[in-house]
C-alpha positions in Angstrom: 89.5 123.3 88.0 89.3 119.6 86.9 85.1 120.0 86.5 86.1 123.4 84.7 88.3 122.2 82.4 87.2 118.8 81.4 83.6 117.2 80.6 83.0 114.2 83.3 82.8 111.8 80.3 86.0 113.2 78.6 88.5 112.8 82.6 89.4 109.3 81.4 90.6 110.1 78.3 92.0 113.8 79.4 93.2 113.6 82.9 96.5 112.8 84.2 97.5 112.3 87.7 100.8 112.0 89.1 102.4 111.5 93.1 105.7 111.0 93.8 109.2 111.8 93.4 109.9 109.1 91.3 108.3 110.6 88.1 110.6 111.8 86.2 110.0 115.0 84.3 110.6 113.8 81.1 107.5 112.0 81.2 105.2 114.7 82.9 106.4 116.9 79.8 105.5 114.0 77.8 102.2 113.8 79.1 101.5 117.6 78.8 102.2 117.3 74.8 99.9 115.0 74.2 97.0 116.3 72.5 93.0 116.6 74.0 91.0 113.3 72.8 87.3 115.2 71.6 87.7 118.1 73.8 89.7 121.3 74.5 92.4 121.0 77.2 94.0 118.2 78.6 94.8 118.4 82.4 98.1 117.0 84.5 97.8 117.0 88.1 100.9 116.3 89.8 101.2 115.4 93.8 104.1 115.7 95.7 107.0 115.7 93.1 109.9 117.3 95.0 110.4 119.3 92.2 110.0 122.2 93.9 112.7 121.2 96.8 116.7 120.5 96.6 117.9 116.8 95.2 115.9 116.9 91.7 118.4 119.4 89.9 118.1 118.2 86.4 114.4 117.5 86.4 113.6 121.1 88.1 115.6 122.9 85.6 113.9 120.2 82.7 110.1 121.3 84.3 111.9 125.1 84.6 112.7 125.6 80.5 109.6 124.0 79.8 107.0 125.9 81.8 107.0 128.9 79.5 106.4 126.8 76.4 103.2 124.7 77.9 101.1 124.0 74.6 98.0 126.1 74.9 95.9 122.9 75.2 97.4 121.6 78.0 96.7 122.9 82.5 98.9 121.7 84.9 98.7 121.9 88.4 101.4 120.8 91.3 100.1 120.3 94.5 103.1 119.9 97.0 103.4 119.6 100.5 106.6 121.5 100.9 108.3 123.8 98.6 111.9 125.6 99.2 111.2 129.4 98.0 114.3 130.0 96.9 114.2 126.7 94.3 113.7 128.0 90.1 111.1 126.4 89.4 109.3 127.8 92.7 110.4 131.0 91.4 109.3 130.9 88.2 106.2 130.3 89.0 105.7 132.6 91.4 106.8 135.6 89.4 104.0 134.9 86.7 101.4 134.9 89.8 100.5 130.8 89.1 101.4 129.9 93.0 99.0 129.4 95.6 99.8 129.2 99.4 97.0 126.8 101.0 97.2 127.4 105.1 95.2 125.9 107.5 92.2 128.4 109.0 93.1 129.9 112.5 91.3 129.3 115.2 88.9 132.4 114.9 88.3 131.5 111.0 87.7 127.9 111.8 84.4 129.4 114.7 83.5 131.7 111.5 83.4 128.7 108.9 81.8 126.5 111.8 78.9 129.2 112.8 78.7 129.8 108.6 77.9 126.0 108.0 75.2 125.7 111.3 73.4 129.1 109.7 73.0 127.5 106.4 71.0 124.9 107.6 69.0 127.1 109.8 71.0 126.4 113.1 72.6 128.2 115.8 76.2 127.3 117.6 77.5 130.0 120.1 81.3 130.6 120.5 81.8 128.8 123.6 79.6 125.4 122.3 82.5 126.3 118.7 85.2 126.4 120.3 84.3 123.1 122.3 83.7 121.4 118.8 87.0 122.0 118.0 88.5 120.8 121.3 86.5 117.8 120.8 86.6 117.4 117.0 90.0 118.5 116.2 90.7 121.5 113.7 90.2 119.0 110.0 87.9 120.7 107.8 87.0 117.5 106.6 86.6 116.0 110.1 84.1 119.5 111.4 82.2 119.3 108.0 81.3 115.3 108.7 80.2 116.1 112.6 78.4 119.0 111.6 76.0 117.2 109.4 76.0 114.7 111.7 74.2 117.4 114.3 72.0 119.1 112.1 70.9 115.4 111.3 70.7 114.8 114.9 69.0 117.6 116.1 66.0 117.7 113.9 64.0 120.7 114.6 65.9 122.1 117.4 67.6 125.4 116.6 70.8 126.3 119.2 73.8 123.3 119.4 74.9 122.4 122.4 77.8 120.9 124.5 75.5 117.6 125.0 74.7 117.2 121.8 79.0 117.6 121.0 79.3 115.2 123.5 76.4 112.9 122.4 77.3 112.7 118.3 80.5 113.8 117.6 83.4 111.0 117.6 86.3 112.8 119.4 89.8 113.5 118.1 92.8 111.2 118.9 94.3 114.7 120.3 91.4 115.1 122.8 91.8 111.7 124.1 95.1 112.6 124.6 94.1 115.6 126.5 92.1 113.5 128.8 94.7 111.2 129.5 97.3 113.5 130.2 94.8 115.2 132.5 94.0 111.9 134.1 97.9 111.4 134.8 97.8 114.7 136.3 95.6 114.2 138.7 96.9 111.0 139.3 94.0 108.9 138.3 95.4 105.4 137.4 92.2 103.4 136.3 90.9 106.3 134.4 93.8 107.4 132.4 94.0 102.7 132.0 90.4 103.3 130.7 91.2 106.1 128.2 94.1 104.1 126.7 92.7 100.6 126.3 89.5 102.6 124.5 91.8 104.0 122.4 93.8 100.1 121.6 90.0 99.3 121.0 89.8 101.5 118.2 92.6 99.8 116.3 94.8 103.0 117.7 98.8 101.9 117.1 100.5 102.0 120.9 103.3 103.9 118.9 100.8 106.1 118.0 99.6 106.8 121.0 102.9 107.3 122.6 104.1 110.0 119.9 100.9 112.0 120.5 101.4 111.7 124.5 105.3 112.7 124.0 103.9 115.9 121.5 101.3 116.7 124.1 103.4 116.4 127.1 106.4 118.5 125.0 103.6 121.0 124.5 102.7 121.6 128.2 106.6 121.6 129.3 106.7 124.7 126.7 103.9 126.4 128.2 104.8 126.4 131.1 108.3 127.2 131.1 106.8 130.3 129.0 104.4 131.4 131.2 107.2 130.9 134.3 109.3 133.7 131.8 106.3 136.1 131.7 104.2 135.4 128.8 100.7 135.8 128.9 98.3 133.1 126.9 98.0 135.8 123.5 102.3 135.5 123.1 102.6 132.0 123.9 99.8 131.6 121.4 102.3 133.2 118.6 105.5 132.1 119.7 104.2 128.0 119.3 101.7 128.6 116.8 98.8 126.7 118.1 95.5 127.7 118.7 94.6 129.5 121.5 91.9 126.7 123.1 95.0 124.1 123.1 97.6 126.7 124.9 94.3 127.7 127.0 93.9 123.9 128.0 97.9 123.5 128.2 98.0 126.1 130.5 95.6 124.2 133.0 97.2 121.1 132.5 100.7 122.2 133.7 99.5 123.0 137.1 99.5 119.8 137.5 102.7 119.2 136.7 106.2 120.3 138.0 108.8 120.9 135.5 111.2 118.3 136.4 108.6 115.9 136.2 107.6 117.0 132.8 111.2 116.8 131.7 111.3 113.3 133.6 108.1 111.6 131.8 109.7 113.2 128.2 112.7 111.1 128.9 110.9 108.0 129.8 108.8 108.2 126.3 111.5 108.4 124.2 113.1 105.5 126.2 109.7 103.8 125.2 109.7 104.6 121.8 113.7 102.9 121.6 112.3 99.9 123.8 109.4 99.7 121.2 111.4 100.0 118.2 114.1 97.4 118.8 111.9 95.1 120.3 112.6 95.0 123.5 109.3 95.3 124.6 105.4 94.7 123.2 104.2 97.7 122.1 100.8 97.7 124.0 102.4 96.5 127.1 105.3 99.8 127.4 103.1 102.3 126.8 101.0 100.8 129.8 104.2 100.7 131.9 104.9 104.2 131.1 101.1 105.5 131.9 101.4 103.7 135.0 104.2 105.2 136.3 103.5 108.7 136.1 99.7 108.4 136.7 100.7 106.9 140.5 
């Protein structure tokens, strides 16, 4: 829209960019009067305003009466996180077809858009060597379009990806170093799941970090398995947590190596990490050792 609507040389001139909550409306209306400088439309872009949430009343009813009297050489755009669909100004919007609901791809549109991307530059990537990409890469867009070049530069003249090549180019995912040292805890290997964490410290990785991710991933595993003890096969457990299949697939294996009360146990020792950690009680770095040692004994 921004390269639509205004010249390259004319964006200093024409563009406008707010983020925040502190903007007050008054002066995005201000902004949106103001008149094009040698070209037709001025643009505002505006990031994360909490307009369209509860606990900016006066400027969402402000931004609400003005909407329907924009001045016909002025676009703007709101690009927010979260929006309450009940809030005016959502409402308003939405009624004259201007609102656009961005969700991340699933997991079977991601293996489409992957396969797509390989095919344009003449390459091949099966489901199985997909699906490992995203285990390995994690499920950014941004992230899988960097790798993906990265391979097609890699493999030169070579047609069909493989798991090598994955596993020779692409720079894993915080979450599937996470994976691995869960899995290393599970199977009780001390020094390796010691090696995966001070690789990860290595990379300029925040212990707290590191411990959030292992209490999400650990969370993650204690509801599988308690879901797949009720009944649930791997499709409904999919739904009911809303993650892609490959992760409730890999969550699955990983709580066989886990009893339940040992998954409630090590939950309960991270978030007594995470107080330790935030009132200072103890380093950082040092805890989150502590913690990895005790349940990977």
């Amino acid at each position: 829209m921004q390269k639509k609507l205004i010249p390259s040389e004319l964006q200093m001139m024409n563009l406008t960019v707010f983020e925040g909550k502190a903007i007050p409306a008054s002066q995005i209306i201000e902004n949106m009067e103001l008149l094009p400088f040698m070209g037709e439309k001025r643009l505002v872009i505006v990031k994360n305003s909490e307009l369209f949430l509860s606990g900016r009343k006066n400027d969402t009813e402000l931004m609400s009466n003005y909407i329907p009297n924009i001045p016909p050489t002025s676009c703007i755009v709101f690009l927010e996180d979260t929006v309450d669909k009940r809030n005016k100004l959502f409402k308003l919007m939405h009624a004259k077809n201007y609102t656009v609901e961005c969700e991340s791809l699933k997991e079977n549109d991601l293996l489409v858009w992957i396969k797509r991307e390989f095919n344009r530059k003449n390459k091949n990537i099966d489901s199985k060597a997909g699906i490992y990409m995203l285990r390995m890469v994690g499920t950014s867009m941004e992230n899988l379009a960097n790798e993906i070049q990265k391979l097609i530069d890699y493999m030169e003249e070579r047609k069909d990806v493989t798991t090598k090549d994955i596993d020779d180019i692409c720079i894993k995912s915080i979450d599937a170093h996470i994976f691995d040292l869960v899995k290393a805890m599970g199977y009780k290997k001390v020094d390796q799941a010691l090696e995966i964490y001070s690789n990860l410290i290595l990379i300029k990785e925040p212990p707290i970090r590191i411990l959030s991710m292992l209490t999400r991933q650990i969370r993650l595993i204690l509801q599988v398995k308690y879901l797949y003890s009720q009944g649930l096969g791997q499709k409904e457990i999919t739904e009911i947590l809303k993650q892609p299949s490959f992760v409730i697939g890999d969550c699955l294996k990983q709580s066989q190596l886990f009893a339940i009360e040992k998954l409630k146990e090590a939950i309960e020792d991270c978030l007594q990490t995470d107080m330790d950690i935030k009132t200072g009680k103890m380093d950082g770095e040092l805890a989150v050792e502590m913690l990895l040692l005790k349940h990977s004994k």
